[in-house]
C-alpha positions as CSV (number, residue, x, y, z in Angstrom):
1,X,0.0,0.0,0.0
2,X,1.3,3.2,-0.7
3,X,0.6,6.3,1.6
4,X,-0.5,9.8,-0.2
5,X,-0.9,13.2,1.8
6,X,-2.9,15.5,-0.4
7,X,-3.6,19.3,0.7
8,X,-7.0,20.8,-0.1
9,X,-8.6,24.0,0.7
10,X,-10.6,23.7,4.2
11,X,-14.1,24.2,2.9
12,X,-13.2,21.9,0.4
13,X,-12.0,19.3,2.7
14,X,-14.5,19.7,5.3
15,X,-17.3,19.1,2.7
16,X,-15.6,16.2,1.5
17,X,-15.2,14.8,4.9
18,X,-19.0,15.5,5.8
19,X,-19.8,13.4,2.4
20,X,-18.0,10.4,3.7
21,X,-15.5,11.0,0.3
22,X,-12.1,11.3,2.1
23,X,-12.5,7.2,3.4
24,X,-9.5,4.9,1.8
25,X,-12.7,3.2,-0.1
26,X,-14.2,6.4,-1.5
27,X,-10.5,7.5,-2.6
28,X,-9.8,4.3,-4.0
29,X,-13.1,4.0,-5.8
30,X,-13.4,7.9,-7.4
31,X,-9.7,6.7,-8.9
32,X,-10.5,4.0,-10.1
33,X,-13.6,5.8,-12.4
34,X,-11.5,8.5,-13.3
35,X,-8.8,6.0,-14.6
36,X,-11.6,4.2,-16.5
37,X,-13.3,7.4,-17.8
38,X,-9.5,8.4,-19.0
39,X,-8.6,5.3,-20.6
40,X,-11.9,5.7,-22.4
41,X,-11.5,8.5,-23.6
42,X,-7.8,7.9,-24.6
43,X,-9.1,4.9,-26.6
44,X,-11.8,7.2,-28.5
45,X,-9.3,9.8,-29.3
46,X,-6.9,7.0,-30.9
47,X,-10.1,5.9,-32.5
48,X,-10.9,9.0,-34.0
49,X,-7.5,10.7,-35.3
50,X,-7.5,6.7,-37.0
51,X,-7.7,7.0,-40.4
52,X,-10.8,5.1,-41.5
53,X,-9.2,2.9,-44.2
54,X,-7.3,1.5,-41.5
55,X,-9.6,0.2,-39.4
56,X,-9.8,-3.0,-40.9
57,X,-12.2,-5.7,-38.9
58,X,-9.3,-7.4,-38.0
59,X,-7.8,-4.0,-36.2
60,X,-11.5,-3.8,-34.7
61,X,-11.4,-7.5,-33.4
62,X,-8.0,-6.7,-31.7
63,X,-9.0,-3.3,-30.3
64,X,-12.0,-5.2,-28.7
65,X,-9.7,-8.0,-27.7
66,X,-7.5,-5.3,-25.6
67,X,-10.8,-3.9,-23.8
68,X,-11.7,-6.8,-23.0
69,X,-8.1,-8.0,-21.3
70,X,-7.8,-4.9,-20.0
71,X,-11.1,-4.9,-18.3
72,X,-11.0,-8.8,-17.2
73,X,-7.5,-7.8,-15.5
74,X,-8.9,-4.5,-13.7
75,X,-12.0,-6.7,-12.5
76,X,-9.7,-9.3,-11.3
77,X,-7.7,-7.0,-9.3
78,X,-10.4,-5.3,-7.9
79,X,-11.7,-8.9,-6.7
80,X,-8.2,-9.0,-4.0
């Protein structure tokens, strides 16, 4: 486990305290959708400054075949 000290103005802090988001879970879980929502929209990006000629089915069928690793490893870690 790693340890992070993070400094936040005091209203800001208090409020987040008061709505139960400054827990190790709630941390830990807001993370972990921003790391999915970035990764997402990474992968559209790529998508769309993709030429369309090169987006054969069989580039499609591997793109797929990374989300889906990708996303059976992240639920697998989030299962310890």
């Amino acid at each position: 486990m790693t340890t992070v000290q993070v400094e936040l103005p005091d209203v800001l802090a208090q409020s987040a305290q008061a709505a139960g988001l400054l827990t190790p879970q709630a941390l830990e879980a807001m993370l972990r959708e921003q790391l999915k929502r970035q990764a997402g929209e990474s992968l559209r990006a790529l998508w769309a400054s993709a030429p369309p000629e090169e987006l054969t089915p069989e580039i499609e069928q591997m793109i797929d075949e990374q989300v889906q690793a990708v996303r059976a490893q992240r639920s697998k870690q989030e299962a310890h």
